[in-house]
N, C-alpha and C positions, 0 to 999 in steps of 0.2 A: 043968420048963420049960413041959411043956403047959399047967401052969394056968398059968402067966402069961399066955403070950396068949392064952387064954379068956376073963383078965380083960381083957387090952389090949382086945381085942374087943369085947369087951360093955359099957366103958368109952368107946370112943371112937362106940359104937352110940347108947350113951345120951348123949354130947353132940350127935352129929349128928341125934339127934331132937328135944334141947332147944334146938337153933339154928333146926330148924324152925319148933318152937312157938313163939318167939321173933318169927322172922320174919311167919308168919300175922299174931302181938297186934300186934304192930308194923302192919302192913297195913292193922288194924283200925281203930287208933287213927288212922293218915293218915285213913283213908278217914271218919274218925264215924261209924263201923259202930253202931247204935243197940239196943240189945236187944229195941226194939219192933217186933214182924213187923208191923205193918198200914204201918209206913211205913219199908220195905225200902228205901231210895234210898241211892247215892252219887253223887259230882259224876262231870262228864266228865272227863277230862283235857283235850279241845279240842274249844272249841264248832264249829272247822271240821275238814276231812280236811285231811290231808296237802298234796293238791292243792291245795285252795285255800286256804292257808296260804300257799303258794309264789304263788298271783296277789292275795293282798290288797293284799303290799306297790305292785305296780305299780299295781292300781285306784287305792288310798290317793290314790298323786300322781295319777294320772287325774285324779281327781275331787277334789283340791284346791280349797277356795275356791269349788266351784262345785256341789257334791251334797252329801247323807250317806248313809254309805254301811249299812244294814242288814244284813247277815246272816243267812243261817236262818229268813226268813220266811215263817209259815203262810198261803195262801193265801187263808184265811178272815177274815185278817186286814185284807187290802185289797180282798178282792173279796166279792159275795154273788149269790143268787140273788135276780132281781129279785121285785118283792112280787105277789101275787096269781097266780101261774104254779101251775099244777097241780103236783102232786109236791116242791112247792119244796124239802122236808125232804129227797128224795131229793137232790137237786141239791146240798143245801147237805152232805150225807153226802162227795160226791165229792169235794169240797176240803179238810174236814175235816181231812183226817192227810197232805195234800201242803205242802210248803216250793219255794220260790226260792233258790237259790244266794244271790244280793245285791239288796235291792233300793236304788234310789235314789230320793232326795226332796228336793226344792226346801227349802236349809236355812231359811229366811224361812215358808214353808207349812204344809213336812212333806207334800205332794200328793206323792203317786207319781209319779215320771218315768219310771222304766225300771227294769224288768228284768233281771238278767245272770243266764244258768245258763251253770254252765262245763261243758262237754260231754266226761268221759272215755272212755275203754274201754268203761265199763260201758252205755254210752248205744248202743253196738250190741246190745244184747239186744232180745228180742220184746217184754219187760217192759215198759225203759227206750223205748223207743220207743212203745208203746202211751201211756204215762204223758205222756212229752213231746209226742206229738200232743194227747191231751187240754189240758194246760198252755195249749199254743201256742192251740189254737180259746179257750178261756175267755178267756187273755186279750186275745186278738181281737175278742173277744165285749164285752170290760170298753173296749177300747180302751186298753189301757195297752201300749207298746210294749215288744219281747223282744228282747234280744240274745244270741247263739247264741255262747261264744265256747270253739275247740277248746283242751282242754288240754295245754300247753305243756312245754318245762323250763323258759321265762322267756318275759317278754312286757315290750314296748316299753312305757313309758305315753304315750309320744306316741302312737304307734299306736292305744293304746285309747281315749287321750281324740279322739282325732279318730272314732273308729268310736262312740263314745256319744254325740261330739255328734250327728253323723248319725244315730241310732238317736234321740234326741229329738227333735231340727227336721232330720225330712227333705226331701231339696230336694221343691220342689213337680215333681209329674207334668206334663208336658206336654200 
């Protein structure tokens, strides 16, 4: 009886390594795992977090009919350092490898309207705050307006579409 289950063991050893192996190829194959190292890439599963997964839908109708709405935009993309400034290389370095939560744009144009970063947890660190001051001055600097908005479990889209209108045409200062 001992060697049976020696072999039970060693039997159900070697299937629960070939379900392994199994599962890895399989992995492989979702992902298009390429056998070429110089271009090691797979996709994301979600071009957003979590978070703001959970506020696209309300922006979406926000900004119904009257924005479009970008995603994941690199900085360098809309803004630059102006031409003939000292260091410009350095300047254009800073933006470089930053993103925008959302940005929005006149669908008729494509001009930049506004800005959205959606503001979590992580935006209390020294980092995150260093990072989002910088943001906030550039695009200060660009003249392109920013809206700050804290993250939620849900969020109104009236609420928002009224707080981006304001954040595009704000009322005139006295």
């Amino acid at each position: 009886m001992t060697l049976t289950y020696i072999l039970l063991i060693l039997g159900l050893f070697a299937i629960g390594i070939a379900l392994k192996l199994l599962a890895a190829w399989l992995e492989t194959q979702k992902r298009g795992t390429h056998s070429d190292d110089s271009h090691p890439y797979v996709p994301r599963d979600f071009l957003l977090t979590p978070g703001e997964r959970a506020f696209f839908p309300a922006l979406a109708q926000a900004c119904a009919h009257r924005s479009l709405i970008f995603p994941q935009v690199q900085l360098s993309k809309f803004i630059y350092p102006r031409a003939g400034i000292p260091k410009r290389q350095t300047y254009q370095n800073k933006i470089d490898r930053k993103s925008v939560d959302f940005l929005l744009c006149n669908p008729s144009t494509l001009a930049v309207e506004l800005i959205i970063e959606l503001d979590d947890k992580s935006h209390t660190r020294e980092d995150r705050k260093s990072r989002d001051d910088f943001v906030n001055n550039a695009l200060k600097a660009a003249g392109i307006p920013l809206l700050r908005i804290p993250a939620a479990s849900n969020y109104n889209p009236a609420d928002l579409e009224q707080r981006i209108r304001q954040a595009i045409n704000p009322a005139p200062k006295p």
